[in-house]
KENU-564629 format. One line per field, with one value per residue: residue number from 1; x, y, z of N, C-alpha, C in turn. Coordinates in steps of 0.02 Angstrom, whole numbers, plus 32768, in hexadecimal, padded with zeros to 4 digits. Example, Ala and Ser with C-alpha at 12.3 -4.5 7.8 and 13.67 -1.06 7.14 Angstrom:
<nodes>
n <- [1|2]
n.X <- [8294|8282]
n.Y <- [7EE4|7F90]
n.Z <- [8186|8162]
ca.X <- [8267|82AC]
ca.Y <- [7F1F|7FCB]
ca.Z <- [8186|8165]
c.X <- [8294|8285]
c.Y <- [7F5B|8002]
c.Z <- [8186|818A]
</nodes>
This chain:
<nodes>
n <- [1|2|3|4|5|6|7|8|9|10|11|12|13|14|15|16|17|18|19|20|21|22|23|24|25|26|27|28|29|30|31|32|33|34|35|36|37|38|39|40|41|42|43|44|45|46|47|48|49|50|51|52|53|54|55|56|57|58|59|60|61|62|63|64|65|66|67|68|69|70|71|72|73|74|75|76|77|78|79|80|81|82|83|84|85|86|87|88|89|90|91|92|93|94|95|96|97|98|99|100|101|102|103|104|105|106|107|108|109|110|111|112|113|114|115|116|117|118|119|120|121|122|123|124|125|126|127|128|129|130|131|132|133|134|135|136|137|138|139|140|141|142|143|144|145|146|147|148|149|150|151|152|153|154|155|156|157|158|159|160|161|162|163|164|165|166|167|168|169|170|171|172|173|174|175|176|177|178|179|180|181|182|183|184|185|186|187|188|189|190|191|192|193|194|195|196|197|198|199|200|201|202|203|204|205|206|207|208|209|210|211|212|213|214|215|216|217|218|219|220|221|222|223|224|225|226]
n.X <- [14AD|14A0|1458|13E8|13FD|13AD|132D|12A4|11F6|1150|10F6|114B|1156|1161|1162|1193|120F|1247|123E|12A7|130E|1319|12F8|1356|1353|1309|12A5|128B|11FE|11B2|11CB|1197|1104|10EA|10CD|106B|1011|0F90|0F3B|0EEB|0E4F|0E58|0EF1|0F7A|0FC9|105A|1060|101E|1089|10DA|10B1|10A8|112C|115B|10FA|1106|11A1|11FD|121F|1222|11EA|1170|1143|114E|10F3|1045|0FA8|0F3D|0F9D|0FA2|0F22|0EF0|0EFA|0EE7|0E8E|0EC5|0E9B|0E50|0E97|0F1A|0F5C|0F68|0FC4|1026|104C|105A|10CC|112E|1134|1150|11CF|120D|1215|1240|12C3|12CA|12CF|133E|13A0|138B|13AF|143F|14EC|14EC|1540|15A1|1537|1538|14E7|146F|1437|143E|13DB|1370|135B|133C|12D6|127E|1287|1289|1215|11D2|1184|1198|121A|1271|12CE|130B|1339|13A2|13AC|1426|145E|14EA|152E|1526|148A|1405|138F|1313|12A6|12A2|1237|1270|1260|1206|11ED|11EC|11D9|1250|12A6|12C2|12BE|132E|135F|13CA|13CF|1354|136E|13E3|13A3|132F|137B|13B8|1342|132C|139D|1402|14AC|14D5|14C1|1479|145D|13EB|13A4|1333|1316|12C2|12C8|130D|138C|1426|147B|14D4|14BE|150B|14C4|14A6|1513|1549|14FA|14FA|1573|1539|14E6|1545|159E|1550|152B|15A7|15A5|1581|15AC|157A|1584|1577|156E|1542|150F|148F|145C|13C1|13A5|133A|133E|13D8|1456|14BC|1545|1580|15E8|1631|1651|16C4|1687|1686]
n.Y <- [24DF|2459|23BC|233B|228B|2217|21AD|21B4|2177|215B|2192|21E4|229B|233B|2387|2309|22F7|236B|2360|2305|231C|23A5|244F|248E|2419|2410|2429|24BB|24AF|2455|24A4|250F|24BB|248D|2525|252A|24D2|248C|243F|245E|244E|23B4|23B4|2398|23B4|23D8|23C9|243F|2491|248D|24BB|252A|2563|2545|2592|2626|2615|261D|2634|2698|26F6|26D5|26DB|2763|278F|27FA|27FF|27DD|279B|2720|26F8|26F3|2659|25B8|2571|25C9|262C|26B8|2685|263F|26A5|26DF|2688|2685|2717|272A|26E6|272C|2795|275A|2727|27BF|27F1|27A7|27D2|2842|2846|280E|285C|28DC|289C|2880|28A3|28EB|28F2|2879|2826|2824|27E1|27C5|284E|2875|2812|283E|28C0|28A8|2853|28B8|291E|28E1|28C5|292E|29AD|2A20|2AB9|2AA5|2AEF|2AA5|2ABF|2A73|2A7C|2A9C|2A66|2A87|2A02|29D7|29A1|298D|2A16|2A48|2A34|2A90|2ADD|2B37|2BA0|2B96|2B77|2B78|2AF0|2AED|2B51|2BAE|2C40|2C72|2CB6|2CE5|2D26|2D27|2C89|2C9E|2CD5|2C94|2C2D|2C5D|2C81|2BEB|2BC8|2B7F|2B55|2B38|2B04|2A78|2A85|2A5E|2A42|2A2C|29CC|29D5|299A|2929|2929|2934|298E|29FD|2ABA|2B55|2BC4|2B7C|2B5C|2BDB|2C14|2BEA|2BFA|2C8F|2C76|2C34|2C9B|2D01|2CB8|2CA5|2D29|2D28|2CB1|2C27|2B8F|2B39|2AB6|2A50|2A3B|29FB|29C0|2975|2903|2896|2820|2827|2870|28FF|2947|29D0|29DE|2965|2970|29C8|2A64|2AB8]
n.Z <- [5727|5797|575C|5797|575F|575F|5725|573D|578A|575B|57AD|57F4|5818|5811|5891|58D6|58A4|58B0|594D|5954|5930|592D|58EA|588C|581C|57D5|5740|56D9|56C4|5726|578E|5772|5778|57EE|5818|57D3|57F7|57ED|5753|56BB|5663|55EE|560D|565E|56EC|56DD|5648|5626|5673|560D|559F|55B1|55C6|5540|54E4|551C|552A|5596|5648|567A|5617|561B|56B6|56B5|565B|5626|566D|55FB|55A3|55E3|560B|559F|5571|5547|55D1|5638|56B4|571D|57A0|5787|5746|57A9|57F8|57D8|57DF|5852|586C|5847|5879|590B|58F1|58D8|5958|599D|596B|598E|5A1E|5A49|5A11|5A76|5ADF|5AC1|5A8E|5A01|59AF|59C7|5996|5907|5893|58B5|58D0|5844|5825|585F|582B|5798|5799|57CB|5772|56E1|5694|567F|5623|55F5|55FF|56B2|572C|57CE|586B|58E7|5986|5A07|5ABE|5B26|5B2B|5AA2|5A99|5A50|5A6C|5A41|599F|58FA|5888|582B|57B7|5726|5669|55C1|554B|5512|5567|55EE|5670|56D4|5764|57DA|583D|5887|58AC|590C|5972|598D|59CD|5A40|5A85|5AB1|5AE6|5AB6|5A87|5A26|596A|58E6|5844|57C3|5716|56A0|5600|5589|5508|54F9|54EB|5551|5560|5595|5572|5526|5572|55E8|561D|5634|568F|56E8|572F|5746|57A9|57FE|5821|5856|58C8|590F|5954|59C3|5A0E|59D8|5991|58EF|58D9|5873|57BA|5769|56EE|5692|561E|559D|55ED|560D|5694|5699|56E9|5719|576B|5772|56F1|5715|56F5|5769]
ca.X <- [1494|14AA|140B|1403|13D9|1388|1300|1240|11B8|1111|10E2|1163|1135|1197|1171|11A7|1247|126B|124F|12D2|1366|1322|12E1|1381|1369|12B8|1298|1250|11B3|11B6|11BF|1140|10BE|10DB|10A7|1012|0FE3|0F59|0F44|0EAD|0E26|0E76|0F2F|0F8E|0FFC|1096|1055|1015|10BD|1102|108B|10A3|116A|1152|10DB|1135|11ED|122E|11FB|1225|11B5|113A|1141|114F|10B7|101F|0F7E|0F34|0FB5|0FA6|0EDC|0ED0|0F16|0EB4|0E7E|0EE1|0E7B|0E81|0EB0|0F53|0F75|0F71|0FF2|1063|1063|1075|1119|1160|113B|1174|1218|121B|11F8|1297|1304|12C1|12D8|1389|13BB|137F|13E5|147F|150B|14E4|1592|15AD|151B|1524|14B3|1428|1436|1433|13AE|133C|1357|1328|128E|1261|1283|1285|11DB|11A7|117E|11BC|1260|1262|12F4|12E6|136D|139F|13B7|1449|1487|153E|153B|14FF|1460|13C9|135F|12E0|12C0|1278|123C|126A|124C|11E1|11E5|11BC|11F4|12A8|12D1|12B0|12EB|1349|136B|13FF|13D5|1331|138F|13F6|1366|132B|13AF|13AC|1307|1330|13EF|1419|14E2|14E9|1494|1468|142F|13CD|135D|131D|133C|1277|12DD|131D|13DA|1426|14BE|14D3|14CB|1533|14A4|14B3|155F|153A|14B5|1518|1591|1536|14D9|157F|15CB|151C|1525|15D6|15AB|1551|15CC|154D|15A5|156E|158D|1552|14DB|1480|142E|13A5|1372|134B|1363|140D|1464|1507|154D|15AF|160A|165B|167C|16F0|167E|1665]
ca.Y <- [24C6|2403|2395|22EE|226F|21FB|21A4|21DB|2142|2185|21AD|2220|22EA|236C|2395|22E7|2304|23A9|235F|22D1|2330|23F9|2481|2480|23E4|241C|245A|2500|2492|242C|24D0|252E|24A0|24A0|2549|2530|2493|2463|2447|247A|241C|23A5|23BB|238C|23F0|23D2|23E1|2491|24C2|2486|24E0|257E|2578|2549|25D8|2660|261F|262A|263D|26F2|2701|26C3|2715|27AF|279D|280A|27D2|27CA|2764|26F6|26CC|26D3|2631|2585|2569|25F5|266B|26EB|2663|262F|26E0|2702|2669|269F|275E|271A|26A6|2755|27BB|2755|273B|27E4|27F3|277C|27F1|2898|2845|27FB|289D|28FF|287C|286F|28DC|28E5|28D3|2843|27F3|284F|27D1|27D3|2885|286E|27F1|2858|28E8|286E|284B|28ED|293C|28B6|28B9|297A|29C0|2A77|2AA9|2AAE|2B06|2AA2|2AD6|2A51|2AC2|2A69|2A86|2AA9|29D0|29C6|2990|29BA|2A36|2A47|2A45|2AD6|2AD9|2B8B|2BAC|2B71|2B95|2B58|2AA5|2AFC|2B7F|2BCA|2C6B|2C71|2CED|2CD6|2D43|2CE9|2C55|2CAB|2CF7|2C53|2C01|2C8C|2C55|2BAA|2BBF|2B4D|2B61|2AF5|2AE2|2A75|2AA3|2A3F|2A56|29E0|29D2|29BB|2997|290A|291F|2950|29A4|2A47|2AEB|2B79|2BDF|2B57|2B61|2C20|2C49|2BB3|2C24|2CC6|2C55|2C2A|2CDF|2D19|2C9B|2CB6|2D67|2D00|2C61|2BFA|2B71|2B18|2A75|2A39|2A60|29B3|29B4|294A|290A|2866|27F8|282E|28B2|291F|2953|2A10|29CF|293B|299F|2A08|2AA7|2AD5]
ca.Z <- [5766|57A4|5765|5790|571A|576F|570B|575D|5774|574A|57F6|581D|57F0|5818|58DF|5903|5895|58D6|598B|5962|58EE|5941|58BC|5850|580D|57C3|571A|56DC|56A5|575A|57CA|576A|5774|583B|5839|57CE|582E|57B6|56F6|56A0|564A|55C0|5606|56A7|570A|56B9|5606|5632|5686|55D9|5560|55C6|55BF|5505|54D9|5515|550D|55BE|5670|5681|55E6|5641|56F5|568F|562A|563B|5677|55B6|5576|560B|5611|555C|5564|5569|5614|5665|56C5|574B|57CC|575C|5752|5803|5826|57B6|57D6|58AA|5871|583F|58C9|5935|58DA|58E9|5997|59D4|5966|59BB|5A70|5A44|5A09|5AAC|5B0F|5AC2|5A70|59A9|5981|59D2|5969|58C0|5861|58E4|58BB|57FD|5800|586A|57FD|5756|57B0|57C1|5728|56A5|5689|5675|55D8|55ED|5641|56E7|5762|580B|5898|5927|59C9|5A38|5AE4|5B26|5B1F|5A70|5A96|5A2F|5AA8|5A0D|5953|58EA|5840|5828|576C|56F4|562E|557C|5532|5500|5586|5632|566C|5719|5796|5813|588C|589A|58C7|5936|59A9|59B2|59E4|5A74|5AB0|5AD5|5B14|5A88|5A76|59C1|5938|58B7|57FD|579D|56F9|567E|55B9|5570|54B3|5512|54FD|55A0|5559|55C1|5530|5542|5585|5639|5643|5648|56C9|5724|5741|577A|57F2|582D|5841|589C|590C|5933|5966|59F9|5A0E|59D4|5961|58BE|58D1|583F|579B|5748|569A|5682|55CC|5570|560C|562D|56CD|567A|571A|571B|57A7|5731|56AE|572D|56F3|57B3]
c.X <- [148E|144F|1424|13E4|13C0|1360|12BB|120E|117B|1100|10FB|1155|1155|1196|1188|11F4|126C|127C|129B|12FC|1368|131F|1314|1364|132A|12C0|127F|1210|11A3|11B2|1172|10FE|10CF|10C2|107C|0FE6|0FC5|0F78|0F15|0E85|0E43|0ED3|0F46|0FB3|1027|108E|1039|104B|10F8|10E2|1099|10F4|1173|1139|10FB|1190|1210|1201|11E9|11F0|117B|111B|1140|1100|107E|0FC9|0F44|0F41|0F96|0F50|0ECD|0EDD|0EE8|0EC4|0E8F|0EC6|0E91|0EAC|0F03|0F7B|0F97|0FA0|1033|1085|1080|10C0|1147|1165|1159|11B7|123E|1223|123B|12D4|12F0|12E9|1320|13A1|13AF|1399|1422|149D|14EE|151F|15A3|1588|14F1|14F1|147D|1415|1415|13F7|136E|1315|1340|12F5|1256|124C|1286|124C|11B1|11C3|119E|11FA|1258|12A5|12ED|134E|1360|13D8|13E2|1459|14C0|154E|1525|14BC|1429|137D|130D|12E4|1286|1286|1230|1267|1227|11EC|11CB|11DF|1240|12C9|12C2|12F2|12F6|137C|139C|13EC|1390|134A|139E|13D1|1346|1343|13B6|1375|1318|1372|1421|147C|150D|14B6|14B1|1452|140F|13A2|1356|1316|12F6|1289|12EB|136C|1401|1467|14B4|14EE|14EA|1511|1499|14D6|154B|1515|14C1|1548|157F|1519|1515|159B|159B|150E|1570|15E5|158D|1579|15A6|1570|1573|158E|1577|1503|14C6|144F|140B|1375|1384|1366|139B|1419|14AE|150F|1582|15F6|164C|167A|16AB|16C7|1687|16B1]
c.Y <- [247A|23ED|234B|22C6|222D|21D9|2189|2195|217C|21A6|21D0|226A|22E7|2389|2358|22ED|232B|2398|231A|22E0|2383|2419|2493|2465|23E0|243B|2491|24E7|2462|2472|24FA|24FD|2492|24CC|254E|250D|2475|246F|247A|2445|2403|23A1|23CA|23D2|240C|23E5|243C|24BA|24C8|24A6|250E|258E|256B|258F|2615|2653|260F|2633|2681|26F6|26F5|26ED|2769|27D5|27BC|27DB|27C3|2799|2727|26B1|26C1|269E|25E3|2576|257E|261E|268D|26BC|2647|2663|26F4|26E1|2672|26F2|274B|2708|26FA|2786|27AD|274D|2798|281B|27ED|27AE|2826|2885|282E|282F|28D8|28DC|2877|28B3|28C2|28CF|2884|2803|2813|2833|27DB|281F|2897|284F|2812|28A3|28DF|286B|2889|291A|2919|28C3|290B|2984|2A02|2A68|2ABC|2ABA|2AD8|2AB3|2A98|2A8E|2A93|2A93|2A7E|2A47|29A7|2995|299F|29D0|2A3C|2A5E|2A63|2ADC|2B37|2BC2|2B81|2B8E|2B79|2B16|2AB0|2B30|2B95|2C12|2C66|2CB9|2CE0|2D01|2D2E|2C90|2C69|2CB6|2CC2|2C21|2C3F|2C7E|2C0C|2B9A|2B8C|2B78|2B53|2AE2|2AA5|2A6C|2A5F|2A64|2A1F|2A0B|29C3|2997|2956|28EB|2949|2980|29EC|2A76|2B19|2BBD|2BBC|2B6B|2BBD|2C39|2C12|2BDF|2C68|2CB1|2C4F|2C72|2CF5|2CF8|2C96|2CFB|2D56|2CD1|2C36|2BD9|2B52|2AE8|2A4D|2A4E|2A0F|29CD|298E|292C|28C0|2816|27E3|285C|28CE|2951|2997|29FD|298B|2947|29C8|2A53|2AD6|2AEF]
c.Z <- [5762|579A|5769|5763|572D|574C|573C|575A|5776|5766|5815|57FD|5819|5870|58E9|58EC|58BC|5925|5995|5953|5906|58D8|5880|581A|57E0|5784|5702|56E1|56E3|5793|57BD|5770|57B8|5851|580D|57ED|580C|576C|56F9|5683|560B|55CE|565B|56AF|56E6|567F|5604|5634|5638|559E|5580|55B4|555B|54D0|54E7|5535|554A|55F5|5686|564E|5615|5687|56D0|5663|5652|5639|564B|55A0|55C1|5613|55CC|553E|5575|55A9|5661|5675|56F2|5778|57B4|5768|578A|5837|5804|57C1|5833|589A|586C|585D|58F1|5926|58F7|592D|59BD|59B5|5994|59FF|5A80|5A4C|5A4F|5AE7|5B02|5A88|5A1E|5999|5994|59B1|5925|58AB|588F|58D4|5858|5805|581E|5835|57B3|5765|57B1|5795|56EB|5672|5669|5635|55CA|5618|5678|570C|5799|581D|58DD|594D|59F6|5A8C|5AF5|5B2A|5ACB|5A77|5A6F|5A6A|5A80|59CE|593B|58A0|582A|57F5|573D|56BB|55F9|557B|5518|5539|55BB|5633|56C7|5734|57CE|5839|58AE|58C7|5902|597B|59C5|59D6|5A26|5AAD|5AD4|5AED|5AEF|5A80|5A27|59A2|5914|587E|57D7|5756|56BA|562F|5595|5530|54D4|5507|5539|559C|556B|5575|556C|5580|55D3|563B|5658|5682|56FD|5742|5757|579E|5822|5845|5876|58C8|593C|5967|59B1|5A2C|5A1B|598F|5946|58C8|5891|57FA|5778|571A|568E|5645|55BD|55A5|561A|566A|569A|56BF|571A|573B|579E|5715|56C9|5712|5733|57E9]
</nodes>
């Protein structure tokens, strides 16, 4: 991504940047201290947004973290918490409402990155199903299995029935990798495929199955499995 290189007088911080070069042009350690706004006692804005991306590594690290790691941190309390867990809601917010306006295919990653958002973060595996209609739209999404930290068990004709209820014409699959490698086992590819036959018994298409582990997507639909 384009940064400019500019060299900063003292007096400029990061909203006047962002309002002169736009949110690009901002670093991880320059956006996150816009949305903390404040320091803490002993340490400005900026030095905060830079001990926090330090400490745990990354910003996803961060947005990800639970609200333990988060206050047990000098001068981070609930209020910290509570602007950091907002930044990722609403992230997650603009993908939902994108996705219920426009075709998925037409904007795969919006697709991917809402799906990352969603499941990145969970500790067990989790099934979810996006429900489309006859424009690939997403009509609604459904976390329709839950299991341990290695496996979930899934039911296709569950799916199916649901996808009945809401007139949904297309799915699709998601589930998340807790080990955090996203590489689809032979046991997906499998129960990818009797999802697909029991929903053919319907003509309800699989459009696509996404793997989520380790802050990557492995897309079925890529791989030509589908």
């Amino acid at each position: 991504m384009k940064r400019h290189n500019k060299i900063w007088s003292s007096g400029t911080g990061p909203r006047e940047k962002l309002i002169e070069f736009g949110a690009s042009s901002l670093s991880d350690c320059e956006l996150l201290a816009i949305f903390l706004h404040t320091g803490v006692q002993g340490m400005n804005v900026m030095a905060l947004a830079e001990s926090l991306v330090e400490h745990f590594g990354s910003i996803y690290e961060i947005l990800r973290a639970d609200y333990a790691s988060i206050v047990g941190l000098h001068g981070m309390g609930a209020a910290k918490y509570a602007q950091l867990s907002a930044v990722t809601e609403l992230t997650q917010r603009r993908y939902a409402g994108q996705l219920a306006c426009e075709n998925v295919l037409l904007n795969p990653a919006i697709t991917r990155q809402y799906l990352q958002n969603m499941l990145s973060h969970r500790e067990r595996e989790v099934f979810l199903v996006l429900f489309l209609d006859n424009q690939h739209r997403v009509i609604r999404h459904e976390e329709m299995f839950a299991g341990t930290i290695s496996s979930v068990e899934i039911h296709p004709r569950e799916i199916v029935r649901e996808a009945m209820k809401v007139n949904a014409t297309a799915l699709i699959l998601a589930h998340n990798h807790p080990s955090g490698k996203a590489e689809p086992s032979f046991a997906d590819r499998r129960v990818t495929e009797q999802i697909i036959k029991t929903c053919q018994l319907l003509d309800i298409r699989v459009l696509d199955h996404f793997v989520v582990g380790g802050g990557e997507t492995v897309s079925f639909a890529e791989r030509g499995w589908l």
